[in-house]
N, C-alpha and C positions, 0 to 999 in steps of 0.2 A: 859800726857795721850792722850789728844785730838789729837799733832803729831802725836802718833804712832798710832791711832784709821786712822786717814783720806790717809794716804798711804793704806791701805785693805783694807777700802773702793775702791779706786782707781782702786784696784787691782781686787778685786769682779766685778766692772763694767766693766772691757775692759772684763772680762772672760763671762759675760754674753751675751755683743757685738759680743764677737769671738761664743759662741755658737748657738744665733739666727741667727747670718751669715751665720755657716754651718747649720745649721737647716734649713733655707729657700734655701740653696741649695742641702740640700739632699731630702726634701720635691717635690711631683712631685702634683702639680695639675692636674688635671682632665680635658683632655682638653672638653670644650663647643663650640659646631657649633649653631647658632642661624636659624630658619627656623618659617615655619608658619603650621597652623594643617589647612588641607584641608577635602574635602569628595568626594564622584561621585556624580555629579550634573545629576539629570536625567531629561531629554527633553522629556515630555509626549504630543501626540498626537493620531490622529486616523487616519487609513489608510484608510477610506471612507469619510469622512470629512460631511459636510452639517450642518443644521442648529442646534446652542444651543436650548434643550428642557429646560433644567434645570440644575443651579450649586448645587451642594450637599450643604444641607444646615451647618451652620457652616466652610466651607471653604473658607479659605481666604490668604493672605501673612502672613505668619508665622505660619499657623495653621499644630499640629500635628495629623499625620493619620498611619492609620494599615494597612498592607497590605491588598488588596482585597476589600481599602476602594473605594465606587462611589467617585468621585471628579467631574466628567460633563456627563450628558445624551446628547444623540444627536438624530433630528427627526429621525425616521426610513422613512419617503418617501413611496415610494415602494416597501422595500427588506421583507416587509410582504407579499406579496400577488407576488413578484417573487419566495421567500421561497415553498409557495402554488403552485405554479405553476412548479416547478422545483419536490415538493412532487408527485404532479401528474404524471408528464411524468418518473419518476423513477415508478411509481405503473403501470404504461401501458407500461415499458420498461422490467419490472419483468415479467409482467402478458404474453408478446410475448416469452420471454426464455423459460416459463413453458410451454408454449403450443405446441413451439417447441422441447424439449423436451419428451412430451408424443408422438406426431407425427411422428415424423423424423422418431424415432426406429419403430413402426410399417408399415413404407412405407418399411426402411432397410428390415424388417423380410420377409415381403410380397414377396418382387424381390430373397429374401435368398430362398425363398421356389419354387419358378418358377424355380432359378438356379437346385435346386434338382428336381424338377421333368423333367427335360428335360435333366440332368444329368444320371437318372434313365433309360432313355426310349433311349437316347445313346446309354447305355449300352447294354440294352436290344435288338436295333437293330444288334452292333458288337458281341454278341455272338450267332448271330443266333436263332432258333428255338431249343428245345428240343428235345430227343427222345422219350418223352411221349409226344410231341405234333405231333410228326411225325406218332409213332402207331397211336394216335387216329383217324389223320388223313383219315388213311390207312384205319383204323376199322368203318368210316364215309362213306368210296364209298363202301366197301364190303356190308355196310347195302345198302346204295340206289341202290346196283345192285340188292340184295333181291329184294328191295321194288319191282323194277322195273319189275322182271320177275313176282313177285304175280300179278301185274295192268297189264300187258300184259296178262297173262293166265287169268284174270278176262275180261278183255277185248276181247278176243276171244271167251269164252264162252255163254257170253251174244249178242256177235255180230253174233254165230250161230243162238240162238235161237229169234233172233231181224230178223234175215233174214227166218228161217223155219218155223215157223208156225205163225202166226198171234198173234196176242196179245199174245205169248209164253215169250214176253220182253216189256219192256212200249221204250217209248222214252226216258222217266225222267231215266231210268235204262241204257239204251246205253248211254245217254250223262253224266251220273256218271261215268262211267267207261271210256269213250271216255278222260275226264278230270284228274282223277286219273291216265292215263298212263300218260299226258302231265306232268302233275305234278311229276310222279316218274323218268320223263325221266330227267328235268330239274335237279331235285334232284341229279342226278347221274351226271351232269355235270360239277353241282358248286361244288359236295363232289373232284372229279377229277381236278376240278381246284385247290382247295383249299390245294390239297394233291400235287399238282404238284410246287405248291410257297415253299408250306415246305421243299421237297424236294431243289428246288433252292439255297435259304436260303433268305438273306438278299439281298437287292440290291442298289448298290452303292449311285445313288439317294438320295433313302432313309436318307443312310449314311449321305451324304454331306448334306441335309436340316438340320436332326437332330444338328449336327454340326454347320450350322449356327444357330440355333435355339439358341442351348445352350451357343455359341459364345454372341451372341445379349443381353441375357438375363445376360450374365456375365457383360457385360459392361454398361447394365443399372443399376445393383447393383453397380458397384465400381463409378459411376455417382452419384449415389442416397447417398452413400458412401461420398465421397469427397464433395455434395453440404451439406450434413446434418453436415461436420465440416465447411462447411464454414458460414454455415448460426447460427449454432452454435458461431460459433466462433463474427460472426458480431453482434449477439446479445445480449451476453456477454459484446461485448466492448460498445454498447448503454446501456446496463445496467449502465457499470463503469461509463461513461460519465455523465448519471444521475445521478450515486452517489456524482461525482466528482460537478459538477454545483450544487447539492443542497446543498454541504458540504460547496462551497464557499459559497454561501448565508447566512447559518449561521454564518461563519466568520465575513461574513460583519456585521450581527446584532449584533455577540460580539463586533465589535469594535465601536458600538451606544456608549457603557459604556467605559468610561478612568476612570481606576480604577488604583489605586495605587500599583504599583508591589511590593516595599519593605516597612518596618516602615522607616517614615520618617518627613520632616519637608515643607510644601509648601513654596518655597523661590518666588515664582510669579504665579499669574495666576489674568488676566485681562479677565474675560467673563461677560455675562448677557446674560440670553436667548432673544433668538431671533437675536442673532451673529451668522455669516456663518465662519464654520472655514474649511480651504482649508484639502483637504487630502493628510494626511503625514506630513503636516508643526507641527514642537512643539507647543502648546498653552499653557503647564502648564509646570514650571521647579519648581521639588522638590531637596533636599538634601535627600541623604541615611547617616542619623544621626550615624549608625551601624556598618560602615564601613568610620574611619577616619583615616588619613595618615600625615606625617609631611614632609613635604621638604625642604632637607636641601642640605649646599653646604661644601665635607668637602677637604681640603686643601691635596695637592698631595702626601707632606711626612707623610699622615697619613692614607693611603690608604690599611689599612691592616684587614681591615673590612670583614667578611664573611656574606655571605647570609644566612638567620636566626638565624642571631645573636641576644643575646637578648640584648635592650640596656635602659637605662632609661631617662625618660623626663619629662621636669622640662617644668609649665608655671607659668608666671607671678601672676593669677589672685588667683593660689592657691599655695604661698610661701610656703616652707619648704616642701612641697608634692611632691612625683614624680612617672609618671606613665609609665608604662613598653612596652616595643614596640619591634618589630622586623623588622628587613632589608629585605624587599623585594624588594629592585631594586641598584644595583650601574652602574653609566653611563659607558658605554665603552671609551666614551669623553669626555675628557678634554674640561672645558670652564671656562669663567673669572666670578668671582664671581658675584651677583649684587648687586647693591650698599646697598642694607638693608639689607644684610646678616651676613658682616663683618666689622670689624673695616678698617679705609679708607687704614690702613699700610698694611691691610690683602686682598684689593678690587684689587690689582693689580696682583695677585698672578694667577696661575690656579689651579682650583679645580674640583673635580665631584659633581654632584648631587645624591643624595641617597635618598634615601623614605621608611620611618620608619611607616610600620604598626603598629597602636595602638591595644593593645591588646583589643575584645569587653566587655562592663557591666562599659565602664568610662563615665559615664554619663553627668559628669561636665563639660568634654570637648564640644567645640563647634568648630566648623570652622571659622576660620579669625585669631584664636589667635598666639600670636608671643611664642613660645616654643623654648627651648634649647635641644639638643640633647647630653647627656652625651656620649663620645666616649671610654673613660677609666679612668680606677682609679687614 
């Protein structure tokens, strides 16, 4: 019995062997690239620099902050009292725009109205005289010839009786009437002249002053015109210029405060007040905890990876766990792996490098750690 038992035995074990054999060659591992979990390291500083007031209390190497958090005051010097001074000359740069402003336009109006009334009287010279100023004219010497024969016949009369009998006229009575003809004679000569220009008309002269007149006054307006946009215009840009210099000032005193742009973790910062720190140099480098990446290197015949691809990742420090990532970068270049990446058979190979964004809310993860990049199933 035991004979015929130990040959099936036999038999059951090669059949076992033959089927783990195809089993482990039908079986496809998953291939694992090995890389490190990174983050953006950010270089904070101040673009005015000058001396440490104060480090935010609680911050140190390693300490976590929020964004918007103080990390270093710095003295303000005198960008207070250039702030003031810069408010000023914006408020006395405002206060000349306004004033020009109300001004300008009634200088413009004033020359606008000279133009018109000597525009008016132009006119009034090229169309000549009227007919109704021409009768009246007419109907002005016909009176003063009236007048003039009444003060003549008044004058004759009294000059009889000034000569016939004695005291039949005073003196005071001839030289009334002596005066009244001078005056009616006169009368008659300006009604006559005055009717003689009407008749004329207009005369050239005239014309041509009118004409400069109007000329002159046009070109003080488009003067007055062209300097009220300039001086407008000049004022305005002193305006901006104020605005523009106060605006930088308060730039500068935002940048007293180095505040923390994202949540994060302080990976350095060597201060104590009363340190001068240069302007623009980094003085504080944080990690953005929020935003972490893996890099890896994966090998040429397997380069079939897409960008947002989702892939998962495996570290050391939390076995059996694996957290979820996506491809945001594959190299266009080829280059040789380094040497911690891969095994030594795998170091000589060329490869790309990829960069596996980690999806955010994985808390556990940290930067430095050594992670596997699962590529496929």
């Amino acid at each position: 019995m035991a004979r015929r038992i130990l040959p099936i035995l036999m038999v059951v074990a090669v059949l076992g062997l033959l089927g783990a054999l195809a089993y482990s060659q039908l079986r496809h591992e998953p291939l694992v690239v090995s890389g490190v979990i990174e983050a953006d390291e950010i270089r904070l500083g101040s673009r005015v620099g000058g001396r440490v007031a104060e480090v935010a209390e609680g911050i140190d190497d390693g300490s976590k902050v929020s964004a918007g958090d103080l990390l270093v005051r710095l003295e303000p010097f005198d960008l207070r009292q250039r702030r003031d001074q810069a408010a000023a000359t914006l408020a006395e740069r405002q206060a000349d725009l306004k004033s020009l402003q109300l001004t300008l336009p009634l200088e413009a109006a004033q020359a606008e109205a000279v133009v018109n009334r000597l525009a008016a009287r132009l006119k009034e010279l090229e169309n000549g005289p009227r007919q109704q100023e021409i009768k009246a004219a007419e109907a002005q010497v016909t009176l003063a010839e009236a007048q003039l024969v009444r003060a003549q016949r008044n004058y004759e009369r009294i000059a009889k009786l000034f000569a016939a009998e004695k005291g039949a006229a005073t003196r005071d009575a001839m030289d009334r009437v002596t005066e009244e003809l001078r005056v009616a004679e006169a009368t008659k000569r300006v009604r006559e002249q005055e009717y003689a220009l009407l008749q004329e008309g207009t005369r050239e002269e005239e014309l041509d002053q009118a004409k400069a007149s109007l000329a002159e006054a046009q070109s003080a307006l488009e003067a007055i015109e062209q300097t009220k946009e300039e001086e407008l215009s000049r004022a305005r840009a002193a305006v901006d210029a104020a605005q523009a210099s106060l605006a930088a000032t308060e730039t500068q005193l935002a940048e007293l405060d180095v505040t923390a742009p994202v949540d994060g973790v302080v990976e350095s910062i060597e201060l104590q007040p009363g340190d001068l720190v240069a302007a623009g140099a980094p003085v504080i480098s944080m990690i953005d905890t929020h935003s972490l990446w893996v890099r890896a290197y994966v090998p040429e015949n397997h380069l079939d990876i897409k960008l947002n691809q989702q892939l998962a990742v495996r570290v050391d420090s939390y076995p059996g766990r694996t957290f979820q990532g996506r491809v945001v970068f594959v190299s266009r270049q080829g280059e040789f792996t380094p040497s911690n990446a891969q095994t030594p058979e795998e170091r000589s190979k060329q490869v790309f490098r990829i960069k596996v964004q980690l999806e955010p809310g994985q808390g556990e993860l940290r930067p430095g750690m050594a992670a596997d990049v699962i590529l496929q199933p």
